[in-house]
N, C-alpha and C positions, 0 to 999 in steps of 0.2 A: 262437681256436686254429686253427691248420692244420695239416689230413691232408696226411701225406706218402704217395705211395702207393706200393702193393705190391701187385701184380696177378698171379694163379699162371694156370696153363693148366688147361682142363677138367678135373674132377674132384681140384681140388687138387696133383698130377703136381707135384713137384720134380724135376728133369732135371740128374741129378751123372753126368757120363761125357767122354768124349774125341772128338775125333774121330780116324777110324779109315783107316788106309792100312796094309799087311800089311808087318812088316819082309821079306818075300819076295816083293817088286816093286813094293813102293810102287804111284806111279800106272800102275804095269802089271800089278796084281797078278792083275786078269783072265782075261791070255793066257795064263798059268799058275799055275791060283787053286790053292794048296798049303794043303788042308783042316786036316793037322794043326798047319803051323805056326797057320793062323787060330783054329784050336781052344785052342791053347793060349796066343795072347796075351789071348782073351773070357775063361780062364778067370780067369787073370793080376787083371785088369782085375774080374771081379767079384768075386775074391774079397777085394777092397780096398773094396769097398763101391759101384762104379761100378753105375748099370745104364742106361746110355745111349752108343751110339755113332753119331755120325753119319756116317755112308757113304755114296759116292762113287759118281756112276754117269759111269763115264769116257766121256762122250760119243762120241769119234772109234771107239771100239772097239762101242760100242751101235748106233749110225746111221754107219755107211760109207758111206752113198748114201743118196737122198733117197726121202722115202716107204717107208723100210724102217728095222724096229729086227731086230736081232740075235736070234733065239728061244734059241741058246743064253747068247749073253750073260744075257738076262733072267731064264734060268734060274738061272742064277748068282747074281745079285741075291736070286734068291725061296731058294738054299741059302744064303746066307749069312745072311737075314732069321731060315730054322730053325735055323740053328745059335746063331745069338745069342742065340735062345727058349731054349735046350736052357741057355745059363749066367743066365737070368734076366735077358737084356740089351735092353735097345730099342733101335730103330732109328729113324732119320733119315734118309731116303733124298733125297738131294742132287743134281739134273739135269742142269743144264747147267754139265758140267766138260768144260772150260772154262779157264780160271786155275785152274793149281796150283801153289804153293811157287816164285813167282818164272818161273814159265812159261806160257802161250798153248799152248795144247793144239787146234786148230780143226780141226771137221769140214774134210775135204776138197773138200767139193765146195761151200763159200761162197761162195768169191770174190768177196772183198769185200764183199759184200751186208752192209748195216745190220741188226743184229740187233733194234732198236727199231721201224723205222721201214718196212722192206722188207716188203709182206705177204705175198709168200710164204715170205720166212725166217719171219715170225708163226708164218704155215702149220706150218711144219715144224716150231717149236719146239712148238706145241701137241698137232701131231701124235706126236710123241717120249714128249713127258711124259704125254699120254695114255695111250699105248702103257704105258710102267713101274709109273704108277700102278693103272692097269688089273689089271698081273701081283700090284703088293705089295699092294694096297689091304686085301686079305682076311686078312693075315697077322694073326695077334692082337697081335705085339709089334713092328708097324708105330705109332709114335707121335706121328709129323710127319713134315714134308714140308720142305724147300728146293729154290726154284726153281734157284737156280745159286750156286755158288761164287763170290765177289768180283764179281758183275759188270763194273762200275766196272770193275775192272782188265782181263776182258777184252773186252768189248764196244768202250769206248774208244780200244782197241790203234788203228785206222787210223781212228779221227774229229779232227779239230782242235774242240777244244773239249767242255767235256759237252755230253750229247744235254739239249733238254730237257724241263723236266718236265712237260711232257703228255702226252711221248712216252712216256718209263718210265712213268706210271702207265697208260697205253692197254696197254704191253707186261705190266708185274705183271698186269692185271685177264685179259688173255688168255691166261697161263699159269696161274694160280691157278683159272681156270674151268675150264682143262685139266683138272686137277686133281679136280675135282668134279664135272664132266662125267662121268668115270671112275667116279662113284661114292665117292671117298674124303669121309672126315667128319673127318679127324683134324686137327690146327692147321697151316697152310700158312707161309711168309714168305719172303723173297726170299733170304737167304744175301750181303746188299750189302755188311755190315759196320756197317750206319751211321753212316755216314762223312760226312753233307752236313748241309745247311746250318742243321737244327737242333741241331746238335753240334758244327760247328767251324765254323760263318761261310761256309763254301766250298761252293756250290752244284754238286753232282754229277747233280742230276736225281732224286733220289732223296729226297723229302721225306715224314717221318713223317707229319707230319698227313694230307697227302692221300691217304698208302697208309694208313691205318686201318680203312678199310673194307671192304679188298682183303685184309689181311694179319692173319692172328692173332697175332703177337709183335713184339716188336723186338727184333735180333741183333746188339750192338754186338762189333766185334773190333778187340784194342785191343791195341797191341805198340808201347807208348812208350820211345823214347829220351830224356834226359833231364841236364840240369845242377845238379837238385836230387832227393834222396832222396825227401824227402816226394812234390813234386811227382810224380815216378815210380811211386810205389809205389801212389797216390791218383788216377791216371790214368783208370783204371779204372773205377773207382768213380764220379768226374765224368762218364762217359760214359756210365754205367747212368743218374744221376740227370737228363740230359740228354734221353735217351731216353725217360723217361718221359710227353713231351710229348702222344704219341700216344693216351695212354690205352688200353695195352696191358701186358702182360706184358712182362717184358724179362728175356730170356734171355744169358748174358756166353756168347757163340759160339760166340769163339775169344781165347785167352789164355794164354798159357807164355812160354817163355824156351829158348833153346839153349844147349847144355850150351861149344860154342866159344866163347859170349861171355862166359861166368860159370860158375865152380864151381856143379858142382850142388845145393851146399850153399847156396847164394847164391840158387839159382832156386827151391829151396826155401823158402827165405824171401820170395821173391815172392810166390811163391802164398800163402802163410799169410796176408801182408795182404791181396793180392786179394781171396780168399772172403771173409775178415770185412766188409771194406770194402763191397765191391760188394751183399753183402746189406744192409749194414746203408743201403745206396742204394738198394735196393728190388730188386735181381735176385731173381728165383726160379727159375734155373736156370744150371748151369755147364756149357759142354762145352771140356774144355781141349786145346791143339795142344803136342802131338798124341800117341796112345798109343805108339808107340814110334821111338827113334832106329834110323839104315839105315846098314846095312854094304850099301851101294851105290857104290863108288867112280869107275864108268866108268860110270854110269847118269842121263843126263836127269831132271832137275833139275839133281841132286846133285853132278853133276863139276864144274857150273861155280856154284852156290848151296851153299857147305860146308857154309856155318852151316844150310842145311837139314835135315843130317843131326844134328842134334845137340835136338833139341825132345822128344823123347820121354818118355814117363814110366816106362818101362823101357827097357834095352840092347837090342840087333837079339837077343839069344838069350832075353832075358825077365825079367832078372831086374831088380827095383821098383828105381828109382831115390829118390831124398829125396824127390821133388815128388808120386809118387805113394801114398807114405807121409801127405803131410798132407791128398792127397785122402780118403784113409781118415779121419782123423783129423777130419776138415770132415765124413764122413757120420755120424760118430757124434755130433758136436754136434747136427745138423738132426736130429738122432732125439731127441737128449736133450732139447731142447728143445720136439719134436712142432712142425718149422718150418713144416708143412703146415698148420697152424691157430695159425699167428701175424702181428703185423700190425705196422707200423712205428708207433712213439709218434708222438704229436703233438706240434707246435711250438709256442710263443710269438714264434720270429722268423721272418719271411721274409726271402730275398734275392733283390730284383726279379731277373730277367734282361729287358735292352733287346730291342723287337721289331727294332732293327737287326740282332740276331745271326741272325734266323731267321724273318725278315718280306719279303715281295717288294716292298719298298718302292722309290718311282722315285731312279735315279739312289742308289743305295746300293753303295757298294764296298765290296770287300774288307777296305780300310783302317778303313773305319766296325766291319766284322761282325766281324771274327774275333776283337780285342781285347776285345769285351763276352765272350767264350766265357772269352780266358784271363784278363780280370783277375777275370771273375763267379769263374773257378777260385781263384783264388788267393785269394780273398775266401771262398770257403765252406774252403777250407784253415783260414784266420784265425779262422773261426768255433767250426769244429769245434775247434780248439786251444784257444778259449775254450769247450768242452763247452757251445756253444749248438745242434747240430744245426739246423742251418736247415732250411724245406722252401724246397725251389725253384722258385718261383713266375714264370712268363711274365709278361711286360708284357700280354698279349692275352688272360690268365687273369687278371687282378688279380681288376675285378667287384668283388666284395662283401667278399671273404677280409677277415680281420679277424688283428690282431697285435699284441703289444705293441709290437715292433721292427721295424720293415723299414730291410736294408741295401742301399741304392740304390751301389756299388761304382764308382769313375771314370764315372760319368753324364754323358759326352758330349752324349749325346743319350736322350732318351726323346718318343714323344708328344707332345705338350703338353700334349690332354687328361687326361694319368696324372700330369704334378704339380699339377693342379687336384685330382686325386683321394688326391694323397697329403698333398696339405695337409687335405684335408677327415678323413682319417687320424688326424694331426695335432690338429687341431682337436675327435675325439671321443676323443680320452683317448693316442693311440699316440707313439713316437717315431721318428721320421724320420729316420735318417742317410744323406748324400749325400757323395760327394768329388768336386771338379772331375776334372777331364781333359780336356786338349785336344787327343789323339789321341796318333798315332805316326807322324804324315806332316803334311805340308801342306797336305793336302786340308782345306778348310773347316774349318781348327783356331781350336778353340773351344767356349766352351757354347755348346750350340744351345738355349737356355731364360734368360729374365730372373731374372739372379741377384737383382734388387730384387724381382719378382712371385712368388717362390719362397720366398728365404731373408728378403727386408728387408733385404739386403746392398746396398753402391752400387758396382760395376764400377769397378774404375781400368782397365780393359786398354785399352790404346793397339786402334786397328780392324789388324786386320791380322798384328799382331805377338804375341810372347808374352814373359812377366813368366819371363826366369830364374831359377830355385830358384839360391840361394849356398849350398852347403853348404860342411861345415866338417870336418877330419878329427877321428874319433873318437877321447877319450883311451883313455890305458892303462885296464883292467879296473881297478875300483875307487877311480879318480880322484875319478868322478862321487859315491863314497857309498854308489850303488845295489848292489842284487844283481843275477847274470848270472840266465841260465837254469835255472831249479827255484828260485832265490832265495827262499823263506818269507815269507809275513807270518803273522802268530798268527791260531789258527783265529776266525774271527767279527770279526778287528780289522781296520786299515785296511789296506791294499793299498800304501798308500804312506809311508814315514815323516818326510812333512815335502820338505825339499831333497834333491835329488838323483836317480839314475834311481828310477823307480817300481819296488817289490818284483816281481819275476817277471820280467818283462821283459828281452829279452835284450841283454846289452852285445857291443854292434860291436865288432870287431876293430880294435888301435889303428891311427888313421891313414886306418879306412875312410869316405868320402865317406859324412856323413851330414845330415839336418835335425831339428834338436833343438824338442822343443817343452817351454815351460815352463807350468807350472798356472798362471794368475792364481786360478783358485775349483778349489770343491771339482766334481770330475766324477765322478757314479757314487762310485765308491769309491775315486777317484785325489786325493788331497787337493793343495789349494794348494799352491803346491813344489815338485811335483814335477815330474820330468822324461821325458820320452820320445824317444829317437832312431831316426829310419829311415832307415836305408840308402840310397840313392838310386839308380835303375838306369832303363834305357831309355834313350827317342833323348833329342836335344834338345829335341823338342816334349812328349816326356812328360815329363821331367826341368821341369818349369815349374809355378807359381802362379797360382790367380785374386787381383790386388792387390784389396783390398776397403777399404771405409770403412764401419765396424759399422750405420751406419741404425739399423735397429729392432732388430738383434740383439746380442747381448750376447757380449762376447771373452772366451772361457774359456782359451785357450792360445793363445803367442804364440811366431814363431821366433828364432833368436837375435837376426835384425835389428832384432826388432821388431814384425814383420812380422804381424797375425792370421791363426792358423792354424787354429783352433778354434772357429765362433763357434756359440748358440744364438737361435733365436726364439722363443719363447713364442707359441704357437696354440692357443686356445683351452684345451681339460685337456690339454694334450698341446706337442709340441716340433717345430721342425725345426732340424739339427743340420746344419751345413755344416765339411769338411775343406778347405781350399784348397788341398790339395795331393793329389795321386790315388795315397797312400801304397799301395795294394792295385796298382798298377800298378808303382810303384819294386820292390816285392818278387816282382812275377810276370815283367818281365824283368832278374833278375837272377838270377845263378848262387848255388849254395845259400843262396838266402834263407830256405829256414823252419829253426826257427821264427822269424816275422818280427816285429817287435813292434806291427801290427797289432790281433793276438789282445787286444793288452791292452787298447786302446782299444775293442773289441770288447766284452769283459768289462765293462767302466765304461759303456759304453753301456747291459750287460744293466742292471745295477743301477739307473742311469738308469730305465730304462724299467721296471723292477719285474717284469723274465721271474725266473720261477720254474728255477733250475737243484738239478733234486732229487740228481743223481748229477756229482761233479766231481774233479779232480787238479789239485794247485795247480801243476802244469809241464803246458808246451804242447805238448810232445813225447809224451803221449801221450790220445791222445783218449777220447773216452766217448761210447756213445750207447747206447738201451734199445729194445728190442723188448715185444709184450706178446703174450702168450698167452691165443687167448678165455673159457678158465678164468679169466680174471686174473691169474693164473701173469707177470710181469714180471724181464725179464734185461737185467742191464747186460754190453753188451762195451767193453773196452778192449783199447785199439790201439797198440802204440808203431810209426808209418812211419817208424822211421826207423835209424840203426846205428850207434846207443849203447845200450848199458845204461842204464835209468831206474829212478830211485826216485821216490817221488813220496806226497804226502799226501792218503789219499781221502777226500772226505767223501761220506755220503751212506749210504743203508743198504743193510744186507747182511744174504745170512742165511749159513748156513752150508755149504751147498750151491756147490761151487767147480764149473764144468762143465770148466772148461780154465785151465791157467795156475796159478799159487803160490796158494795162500790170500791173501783182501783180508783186511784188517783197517785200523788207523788209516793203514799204508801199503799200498803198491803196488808191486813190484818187477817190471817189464817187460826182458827182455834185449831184443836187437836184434831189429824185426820181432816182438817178441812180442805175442802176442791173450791175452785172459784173460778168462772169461766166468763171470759168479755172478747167481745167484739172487737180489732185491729181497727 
């Protein structure tokens, strides 16, 4: 089994609140801080169940000159610290602003100076944060700390290129000492977003693991644009469980929606999946952007950043918008449930992630690193839609972990030493699935690992070239036999009946470019016969097969050509299972691909491998996973991410005890975006 984890900040501390700029001057709310309106957006705000806000210490207005902070600015800092006490509120007090809402905000007297690497800029910046911490540190509803707003966004303003990462972590360890230096004890961490390279491939300088020892949290901000629902709304959530690399707490920063881009009915429903999701990936803290929208129209940011003004979770005079309604609704769950003393289940499947995503390996690009982040995403998507909950396990964490199932997702590359270790996996009882990929560019496309010392497979691939996928347009709905999406099979029987598509599994749209795979045997719970089509998407070099000749392995599913798409080896008690086609890649770039029918081959794998799945829905469209309470107390949440109404068949037990959402019983009815949480 694998711990997934879930790590909370001293003394337990769940952190539900916003971050906070005054609808009466936003980032200048300083030069004239207007106590009643502040007063009355904290009250706003708590009395929705918030009680955390993180605020801003607008740099240019604190430090004018060098070797000097402001005594009354900081006084200011230390009333607004008491008045947040005064509604039951905590604070965050935030340094170096810095970057705000689309703008570069910079001390005056810089010029130019590298904020990483310049020692007297160090100087000053230590000196600064000294200075604030110094004034808050005594306050009782002082409850953390951030170094700066986005760094990243503004340190980089005039560098070509990130800085790097020896530099940032020299600069975290001598602000964070600032910090302590001063006397403060409360959780420190940088406010970067993280944004680098063990979360999206792309190196910013800014790397979890080596600030872990600098940093008490991780603070992922995360405001994804998107061509697929799911993908969107799960964005999130990927980036909490991504995060968790550090072995830290992981706090969701910053996260909302503006009201210019989407009905607030709509960002409403953002958030709904957010919180469920992102806890149910291990966050133990929200602070959302931003507590309220600005009637600022000739004001910096906002004249020339619209959509700035529109994030709020109330209007510029006060009154709750829908999103700060489900904030409310989110703090009465984490009470109901006592989320303070509860833990993430355990798995039966992993899903490797490559140390190319977030390894400083030689001569590694971009092209290698950032597609392990998105197809590992669209793969734990796949997953979760077959209510297998993965934990998400590093290539450089494997070690010892034990699993029924490890999904090894378009495996370009890995190690070499880690398919020696996952055959030995293999070999003491587990199942092994792997899909080819030979990238999304030209760069050394191909397996980087012997398809015969792996799978027992024999390579046809010509040196140099790649084996094009032929697909073929999809028929009309019900050509095939099969059922689309939610399609039934009888509770406990076979998933598939004989010829045609496989029950559950979604039927393509007619005409859409697909690759059909047929059953020669039975797989998991997919019988002879049956059929599965996936979509095809990406470049030309993704868009491609490894040609094979079965060797020692045995063809369980073949394409229309002919072609083995499917094959097993027999290792010891146990399997390795090769896709020759990087199906989690077809679906991850393509536009609305979930639900992708991945999930299903997923599912037949679980069965395959004999994972225990105690709580499920027979549709992919809405998820399941379970939390457990140190009482033993255990709760399932479901998730519909996506915007249809779902019905759906549950199995699995229940008590009577509903915390959110319709009564379960034999079914399940999830509107759009709808969560529903009950009692085991």
């Amino acid at each position: 089994m694998l711990k997934r984890s879930l790590r909370r900040l001293p003394g337990d501390r769940v952190w539900l609140g916003a971050n906070y700029w005054s609808a009466a001057g936003g980032p200048f709310m300083w030069r004239d801080f207007d106590e009643a309106t502040v007063r009355r957006e904290l009250a706003v705000l708590a009395d929705h169940g918030l009680d955390t806000v993180r605020n801003f210490c607008f740099w240019p207005d604190l430090m004018p000159r060098p070797d000097f902070v402001d005594a009354a600015q900081l006084e200011l800092q230390v009333r607004f610290a008491r008045i947040a006490d005064e509604y039951g509120i905590g604070v965050i007090p935030t340094f170096l602003v810095g970057h705000m809402s689309g703008e570069n905000y910079d001390v005056p007297w810089r010029n130019g100076r590298d904020l990483y690497t310049d020692g007297w800029m160090l100087g000053q910046q230590a000196f600064y944060i000294h200075a604030v911490t110094r004034a808050l540190k005594d306050e009782p509803n002082v409850v953390g700390w951030l170094i700066s707003n986005e760094m990243p966004q503004y340190a980089d303003e005039f560098r070509v290129g990130p800085p790097d990462h020896d530099d940032v972590l020299a600069w975290a360890r001598i602000c964070t000492q600032a910090v302590r230096a001063a006397g403060a004890t409360q959780p420190v961490s940088l406010g970067d977003g993280a944004w680098g390279l063990e979360v999206s491939g792309r190196d910013n300088g800014f790397r979890l693991r080596e600030l872990r020892e600098t940093i008490d949290f991780a603070g992922p901000h995360v405001y994804p644009m998107g061509d697929d629902a799911t993908r969107l709304l799960l964005r999130h959530a990927w980036a909490c469980e991504l995060s968790q690399t550090a072995g830290l707490p992981v706090i969701l920063e910053e996260f909302g929606g503006t009201s210019t881009f989407s009905s607030d009915r709509h960002i409403a429903d953002v958030y709904r999946v957010v919180l469920a999701t992102s806890l149910l990936a291990g966050a133990t803290g929200w602070i959302a952007w931003n507590n309220t929208d600005f009637d600022l129209p000739a004001q910096q940011p906002y004249r020339f950043r619209g959509y700035e003004v529109g994030f709020g979770l109330t209007t510029p005079t006060g009154e709750p918008k829908p999103a700060l309604r489900e904030l409310r609704d989110f703090r009465a769950l984490l009470d109901a449930v006592d989320f303070g003393r509860c833990s993430r289940s355990s798995s039966e499947v992993g899903l490797l992630i490559s140390s190319y995503l977030d390894e400083d390996l030689p001569m590694t690009v971009r092209e290698d690193s950032v597609p392990v982040a998105e197809c590992g995403f669209q793969s734990w998507i796949s997953a979760r839609a077959a209510d297998l909950a993965p934990a998400v396990v590093r290539e450089r964490e494997l070690g010892a972990q034990e699993a029924r199932l490890w999904l090894v997702p378009c495996a370009k590359a890995l190690q070499l030493p880690t398919w020696a270790a996952l055959r030995d996996r293999a070999a003491a009882g587990a199942t092994v699935y792997a899909s080819y990929f030979a990238g999304v560019d030209i760069h050394q496309r191909g397996p980087w690992w012997r398809p015969d010392e792996v799978f027992g497979v024999e390579s046809e691939l010509f040196y140099g070239l790649i084996d094009p996928v032929l697909p073929h347009p999809a028929p009309a709905a019900g050509a095939g036999g099969g059922a689309g999406v939610g399609g039934r099979a009888e509770a406990g029987g076979p998933a598939g009946g004989g010829a045609g598509s496989v029950a559950g599994a979604a039927t393509p749209a007619e005409g859409t470019p697909v690759v059909t795979w047929t059953f020669e045997r039975d797989f998991g719970d997919i019988p002879a016969g049956g059929t599965l089509s996936f979509p095809v998407g990406g470049s030309e070099h993704t868009r491609s097969r490894l040609p094979v000749s079965p060797g020692r392995a045995t063809v369980v599913a073949r394409d229309a050509e002919g072609h083995p798409a499917l094959l097993v080896t027999e290792v010891g008690a146990g399997r390795m299972v090769l896709s020759t086609i990087p199906v989690e890649a077809f679906a991850a770039y393509r536009p609305n691909a979930n639900p992708d029918p991945t999930w299903r081959l997923y599912r037949a794998l679980a069965v395959l491998a004999g994972v225990t799945v105690e709580v499920s829905v027979d549709d992919p469209r809405i998820m399941v996973d379970t939390i457990e309470h140190e009482s033993g107390a255990r709760y399932a949440w479901l998730v519909n991410p996506g915007r249809e109404s779902v019905t759906a068949r549950y199995s699995g037990p229940v008590s009577s005890v509903t915390l959110s959402g319709e009564p379960v019983g034999d079914e399940v009815t999830l509107p759009s975006c709808g969560v529903g949480v009950v009692r085991l």
